[in-house]
N, C-alpha and C positions, 0 to 999 in steps of 0.2 A: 396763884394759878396764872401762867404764861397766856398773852392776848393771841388770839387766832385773826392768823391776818391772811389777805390773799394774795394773789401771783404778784400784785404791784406794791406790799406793802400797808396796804389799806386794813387800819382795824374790824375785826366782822363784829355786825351789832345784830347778836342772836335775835332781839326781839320782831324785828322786821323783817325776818327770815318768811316768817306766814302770813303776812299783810302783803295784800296788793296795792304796790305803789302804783302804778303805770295805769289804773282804772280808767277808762272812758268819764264824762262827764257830759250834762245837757248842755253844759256852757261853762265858758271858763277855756284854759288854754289848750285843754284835750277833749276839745267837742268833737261831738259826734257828725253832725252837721258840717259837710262839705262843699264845694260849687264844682259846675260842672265845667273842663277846660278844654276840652278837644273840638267841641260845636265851634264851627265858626272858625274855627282855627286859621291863624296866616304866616307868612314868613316875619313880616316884624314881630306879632305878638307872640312865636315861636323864641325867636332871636330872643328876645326881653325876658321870657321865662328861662330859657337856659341862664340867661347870664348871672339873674336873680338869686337861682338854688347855685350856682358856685359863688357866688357871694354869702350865701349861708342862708339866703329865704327859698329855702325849699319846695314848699308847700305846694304851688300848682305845680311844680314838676312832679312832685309825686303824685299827683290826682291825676296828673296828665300819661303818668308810664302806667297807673292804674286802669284807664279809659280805654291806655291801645291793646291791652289785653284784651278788654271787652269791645272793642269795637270792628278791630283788624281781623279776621280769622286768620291769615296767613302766619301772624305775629305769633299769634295764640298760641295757635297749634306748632310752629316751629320753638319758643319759648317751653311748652310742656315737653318736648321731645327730651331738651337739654335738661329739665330738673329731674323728668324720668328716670333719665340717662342715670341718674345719681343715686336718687332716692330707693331704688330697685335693688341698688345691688347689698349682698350679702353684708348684714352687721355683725361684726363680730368683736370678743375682747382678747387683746392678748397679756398672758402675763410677763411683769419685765424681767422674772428667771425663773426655775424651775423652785427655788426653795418653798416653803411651804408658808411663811407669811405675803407672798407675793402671787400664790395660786389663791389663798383663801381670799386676799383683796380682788382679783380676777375673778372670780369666781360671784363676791358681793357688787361688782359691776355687772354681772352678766344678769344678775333678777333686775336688776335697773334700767337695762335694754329691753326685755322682757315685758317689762309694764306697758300697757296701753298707753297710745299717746306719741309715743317716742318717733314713729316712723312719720306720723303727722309734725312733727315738732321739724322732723331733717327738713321735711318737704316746703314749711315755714320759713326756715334757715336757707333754702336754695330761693327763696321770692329775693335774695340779696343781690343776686346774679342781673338781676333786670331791672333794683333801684338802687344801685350799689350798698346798700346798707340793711340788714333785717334783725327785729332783735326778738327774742322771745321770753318771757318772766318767768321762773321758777318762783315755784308757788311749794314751799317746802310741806311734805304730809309727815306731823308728829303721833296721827296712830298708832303707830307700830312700834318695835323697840328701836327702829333706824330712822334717820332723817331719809324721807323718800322723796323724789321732785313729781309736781305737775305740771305742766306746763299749761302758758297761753299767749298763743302772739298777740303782739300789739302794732296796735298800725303808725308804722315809722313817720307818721305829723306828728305825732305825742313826744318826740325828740329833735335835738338840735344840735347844729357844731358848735365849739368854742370860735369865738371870732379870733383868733389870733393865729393857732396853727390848721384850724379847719380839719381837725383828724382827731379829738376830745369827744366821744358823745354824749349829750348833756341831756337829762330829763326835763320836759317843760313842765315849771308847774309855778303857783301862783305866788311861795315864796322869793324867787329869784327871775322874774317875766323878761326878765332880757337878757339872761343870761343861760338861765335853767340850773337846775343842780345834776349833784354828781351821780351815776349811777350806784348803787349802794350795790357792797360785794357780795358777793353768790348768789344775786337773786335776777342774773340778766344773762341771758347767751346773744352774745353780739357777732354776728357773722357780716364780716366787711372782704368779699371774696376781692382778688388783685387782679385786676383782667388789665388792670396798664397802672403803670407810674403816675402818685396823683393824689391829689383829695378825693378821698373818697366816696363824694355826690357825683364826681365827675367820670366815677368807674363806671356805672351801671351801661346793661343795654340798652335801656331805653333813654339814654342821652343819644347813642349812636345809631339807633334806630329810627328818631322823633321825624328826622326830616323824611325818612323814607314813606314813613307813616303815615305826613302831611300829604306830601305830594300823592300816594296812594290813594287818599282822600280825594284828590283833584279830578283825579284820571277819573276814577269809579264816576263820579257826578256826574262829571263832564259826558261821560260814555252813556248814563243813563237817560242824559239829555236828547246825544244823539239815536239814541236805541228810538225814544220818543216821536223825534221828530223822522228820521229814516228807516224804519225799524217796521214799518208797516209801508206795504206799496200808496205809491200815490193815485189818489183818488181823482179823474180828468171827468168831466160832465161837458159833452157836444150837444148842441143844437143846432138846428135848421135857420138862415133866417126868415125872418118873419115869424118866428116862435111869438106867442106872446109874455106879456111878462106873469103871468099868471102860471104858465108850464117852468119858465125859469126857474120862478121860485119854489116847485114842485121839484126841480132838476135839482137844485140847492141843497135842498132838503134832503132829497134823496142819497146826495152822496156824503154828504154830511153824518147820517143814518147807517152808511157804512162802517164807518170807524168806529161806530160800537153794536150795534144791533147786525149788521150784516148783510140786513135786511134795504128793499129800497119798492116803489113804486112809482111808475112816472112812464109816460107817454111812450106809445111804438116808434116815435117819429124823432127821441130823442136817445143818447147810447150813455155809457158810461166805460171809460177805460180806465186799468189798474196798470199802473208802470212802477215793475220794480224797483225799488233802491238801487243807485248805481253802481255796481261792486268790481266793476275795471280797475276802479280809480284808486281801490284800496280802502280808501278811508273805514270801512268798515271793522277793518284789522288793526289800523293805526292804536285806539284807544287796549286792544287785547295787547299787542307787544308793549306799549306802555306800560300796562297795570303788572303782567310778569314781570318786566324788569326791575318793576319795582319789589315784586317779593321775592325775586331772584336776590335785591342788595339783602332784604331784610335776612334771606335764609342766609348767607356769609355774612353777617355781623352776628349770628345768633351761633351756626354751627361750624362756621369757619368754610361750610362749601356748597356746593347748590347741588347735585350729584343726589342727596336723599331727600330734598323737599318738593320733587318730582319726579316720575319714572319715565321712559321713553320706550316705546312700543320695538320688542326685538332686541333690545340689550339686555341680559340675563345679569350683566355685571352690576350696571346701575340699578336692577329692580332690585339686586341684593342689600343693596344699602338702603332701600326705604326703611324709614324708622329708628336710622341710624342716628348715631353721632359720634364724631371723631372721638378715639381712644387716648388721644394724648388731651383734647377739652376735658372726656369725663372725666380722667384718672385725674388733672388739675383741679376740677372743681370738686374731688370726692376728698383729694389731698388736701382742700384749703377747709372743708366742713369736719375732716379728722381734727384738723388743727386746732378748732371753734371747739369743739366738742371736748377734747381731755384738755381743754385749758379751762374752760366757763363752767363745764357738767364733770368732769371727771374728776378733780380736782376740790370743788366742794364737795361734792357728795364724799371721797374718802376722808378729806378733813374735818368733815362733822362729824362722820360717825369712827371713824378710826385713828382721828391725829394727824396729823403733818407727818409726811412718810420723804424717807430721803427718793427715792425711785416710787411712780406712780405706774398701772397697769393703765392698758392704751386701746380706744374705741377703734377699731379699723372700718373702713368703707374700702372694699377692695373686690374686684372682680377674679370669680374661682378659675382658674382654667384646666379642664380635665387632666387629672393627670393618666400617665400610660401604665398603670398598673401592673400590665404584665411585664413591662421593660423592666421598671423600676424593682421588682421584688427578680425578677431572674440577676439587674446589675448588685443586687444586695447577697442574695446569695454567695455570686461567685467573689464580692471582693471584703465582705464582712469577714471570712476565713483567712482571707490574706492579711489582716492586721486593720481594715479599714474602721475607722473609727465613728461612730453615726448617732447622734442622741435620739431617744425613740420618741423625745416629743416631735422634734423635725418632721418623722416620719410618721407619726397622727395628723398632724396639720396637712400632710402633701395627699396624706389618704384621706380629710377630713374625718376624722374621728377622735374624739376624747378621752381624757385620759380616763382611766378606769376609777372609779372610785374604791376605798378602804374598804376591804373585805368581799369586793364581788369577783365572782367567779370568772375566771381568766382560761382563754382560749390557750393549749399548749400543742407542740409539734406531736404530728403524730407518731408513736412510737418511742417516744422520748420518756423513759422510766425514770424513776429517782432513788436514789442506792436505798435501799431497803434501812429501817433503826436499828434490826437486832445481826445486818451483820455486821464482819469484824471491821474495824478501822481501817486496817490498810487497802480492805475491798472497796469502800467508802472513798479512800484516798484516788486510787486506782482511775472509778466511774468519775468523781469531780474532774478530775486532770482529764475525761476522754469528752467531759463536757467542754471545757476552757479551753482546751487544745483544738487547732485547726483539722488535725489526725489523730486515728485513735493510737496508730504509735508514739506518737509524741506521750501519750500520758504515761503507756506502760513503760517510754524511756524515763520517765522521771522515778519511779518507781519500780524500778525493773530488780531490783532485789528481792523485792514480795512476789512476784513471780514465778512460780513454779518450771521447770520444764526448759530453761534457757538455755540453749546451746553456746558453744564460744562466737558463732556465727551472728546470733540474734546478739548477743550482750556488745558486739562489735558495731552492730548496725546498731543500737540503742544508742550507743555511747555517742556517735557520729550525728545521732537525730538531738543528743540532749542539748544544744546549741542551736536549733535551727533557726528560733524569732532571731541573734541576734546578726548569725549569718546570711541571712534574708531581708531584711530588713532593707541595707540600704539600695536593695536591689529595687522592692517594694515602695520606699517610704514615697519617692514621686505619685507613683502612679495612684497611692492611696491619699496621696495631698490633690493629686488632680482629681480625684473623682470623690472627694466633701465637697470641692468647690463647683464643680457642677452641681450636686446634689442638694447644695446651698442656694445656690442660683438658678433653681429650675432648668438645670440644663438635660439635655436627650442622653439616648446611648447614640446617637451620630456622631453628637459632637465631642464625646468621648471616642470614638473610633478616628474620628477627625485630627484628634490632637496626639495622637498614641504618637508618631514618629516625636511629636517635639520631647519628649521622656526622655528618648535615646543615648543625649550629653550627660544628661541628669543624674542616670542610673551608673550603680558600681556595682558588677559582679566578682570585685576581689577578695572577699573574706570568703565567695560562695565558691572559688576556685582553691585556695587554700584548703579549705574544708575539704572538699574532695580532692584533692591530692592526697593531703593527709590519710581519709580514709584507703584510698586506693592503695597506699605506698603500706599501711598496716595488714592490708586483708593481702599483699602479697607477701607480706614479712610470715605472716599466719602461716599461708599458705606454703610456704617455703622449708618452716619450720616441720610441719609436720608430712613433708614429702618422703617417701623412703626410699632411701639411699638404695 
């Protein structure tokens, strides 16, 4: 029996297929027990941790891109926008042809998508985006008669780089403490998304965010402080002289008693003035345009633009984009999670259960975009007749709808009959050809001797018609090459009307002029023939 091995070569060792490696631990090198890195936070011990996780000590960098989740909102909530962006759209599998071992692998992918779990698992796989690295455990289910997966994240401190090329990820654990061991094959989906050139600790957002984040921290403080100390009018206490010091400290008290009670009592003879905070001077704005600019950087490191991480009163265009995120990020990071996905899950699940296949069916993450249905069944109509050629799974996929299964009952044209069993063959012959044919003359040309009734006139015109795909054709062949290609490419009927002139060089109507001469020059020979003298 031949060894089953994976995409790198690696022998697979069924038995740890259903054991969790990657388990947490109360101690040992995948404790649970973490320290907190963000309190306190400064430019050197910032500086020091970055430098630390590109050297291959991780660890507070990732408690630290942990923290500014929870501590930023701005981060937060601009970081969910982008995994949203991803994990929303439509899962789909596709098969890699139409034949029929490569639908039914399709097909045992698609109850695997299906299962509970799965769309938590993408949303696991997208936490990669902001510590450059996320891996989740396949936890194989032998219940059934297939190897089925479960899934469970684990939290990326329980792994490590190789210290040589810093792009190897190594499991920590207590046989190898400085090095870690290898990941063992089919039981890990590792999503390492490419957001720049690099090692991979050095992708994440939250390296590119960190300083933002800090300084963010400063402002807010800083701002709470002044809110403290200006943020309430100031309390002034006049006296008379020759007060005594007895009413003073009454006056004292009194105003004192303002800044939280509200409340004050104290002599006719003395007043109390409240004087605003200065707000000529600005400073009260100063710490507000600070703290946006700072999540102004954060939303451009996250969505690539600032445009949906706030709206502006009176522009219809930017409130459209709230909630947004750019279409060439998502489609990027939806492309780089396809890729994780029928490498690490697609991959083992058909090797376990159906062998090593030379072509594998493919998870897609892909955004549907309506299509124009009316266009597209009026451009089918008028060029399917003319020779156009269109596979009808294409046209499931662009309608979203699947193929029909074995033996279920199937939607037909209306009107459209099927040659009766008991009658004769050649009627049989006749109706097939009036199906296949673009025209119903064309069929009865092909058959026009079983025809009753033909005059010299009709068997002339037959004769002329029994040629027509091939004398039409190269008139045709452009325009039916140009319109799969759009059909292919999701393109319009514009852009098919757009491109009609470039056809023009392309097309040859010389076999279709022959033809008709030909016919011309007969039906006057006919005609001539039986003209009386």
């Amino acid at each position: 029996m031949s060894t089953l091995v994976d995409a790198y070569g690696r022998p697979i060792e069924r038995e740890q297929l259903t054991q969790e490696l990657a388990a947490p631990t109360l101690a040992g090198v995948r404790t649970v027990w973490t320290d907190q890195v963000a309190a306190g936070l400064t430019p050197q011990r910032l500086a020091a941790l970055l430098q630390d996780a590109a050297e291959g000590n991780h660890d507070r960098y990732l408690s630290l891109a942990e923290e500014m989740e929870e501590r930023n909102l701005h981060y937060a909530a601009e970081l969910a926008k982008r995994k949203l962006a991803v994990s929303r759209l439509p899962l789909t599998v596709e098969a890699y042809s139409d034949s029929k071992t490569d639908k039914d692998l399709a097909d045992a992918l698609r109850d695997v998508i299906r299962r509970p779990g799965t769309r938590s698992m993408i949303k696991n796989l997208l936490d990669g985006i902001a510590k450059g690295f996320s891996v989740v455990e396949i936890l194989w289910d032998r219940s059934g008669p297939r190897w089925m997966p479960n899934y469970k994240w684990r939290d990326p401190r329980y792994f490590q780089w190789d210290m040589v090329s810093r792009s190897e990820l190594r499991l920590r654990d207590e046989a190898n403490m400085a090095e870690g061991i290898p990941l063992a094959p089919y039981k890990f989906i590792v999503h390492i998304p490419v957001i720049k050139s690099g090692i991979p600790i050095r992708n994440g957002l939250a390296r590119l965010a960190a300083w933002a984040f800090m300084c963010s921290g400063y402002t807010v403080k800083d701002w709470m402080a002044f809110a403290e100390v200006f943020g309430m009018p100031l309390r002034m206490g006049k006296y008379q002289n020759g007060t005594s010091k007895s009413d003073i400290d009454i006056l004292k008290m009194a105003v004192a008693n303002l800044g939280s009670d509200a409340a004050a009592v104290f002599p006719d003879s003395m007043m109390i003035e409240l004087i605003e905070a200065g707000k000529s001077s600005g400073a009260n704005e100063f710490f507000k345009i600070l703290a946006e600019y700072m999540d102004n950087l954060i939303s451009k490191a996250v969505l690539g633009q600032t445009s949906s991480s706030g709206g502006t009163p009176g522009k219809l265009g930017e409130e459209k984009l709230q909630s947004e995120v750019r279409d060439d990020i998502r489609d990027d990071d939806a492309e780089q999670v396809e890729e994780t996905l029928n490498r690490d899950l697609v991959r083992p699940f058909i090797d376990l259960n159906f062998g090593p296949q030379e072509n594998y069916p493919v998870i897609l993450l892909r955004s549907v975009e309506k299509e124009d249905v009316a266009a597209l069944a009026d451009a089918l109509n008028k060029l399917v007749p003319l020779g156009l050629k269109v596979e009808q799974s294409v046209i499931r996929d662009k309608l979203g709808l699947p193929d029909p299964p074995k033996n279920a009952e199937l939607l037909s044209a209306a009107g459209t009959a099927q040659p009766a069993k008991d009658e004769p063959p050649e009627k049989q012959d006749v109706a097939a050809n009036r199906e296949t044919h673009a025209c119903p003359s064309c069929g009865i040309s092909a058959n026009h001797e079983t025809v009753d009734g033909e005059d010299a006139v009709d068997a002339l015109v037959n004769e002329a018609l029994d040629d027509w795909e091939p004398v039409v054709k190269p008139l045709l062949a452009p325009l039916a090459s140009l319109v799969e290609k759009l059909v292919r490419s999701g393109g319009t009927l514009k852009d098919l009307l757009d491109r009609l002139a470039e056809l023009y060089p392309e097309q040859s109507g010389e076999q279709l002029t022959v033809s008709l001469a030909s016919a011309m020059l007969k039906a006057r020979a006919m005609g001539a023939a039986t003209d009386e003298v």
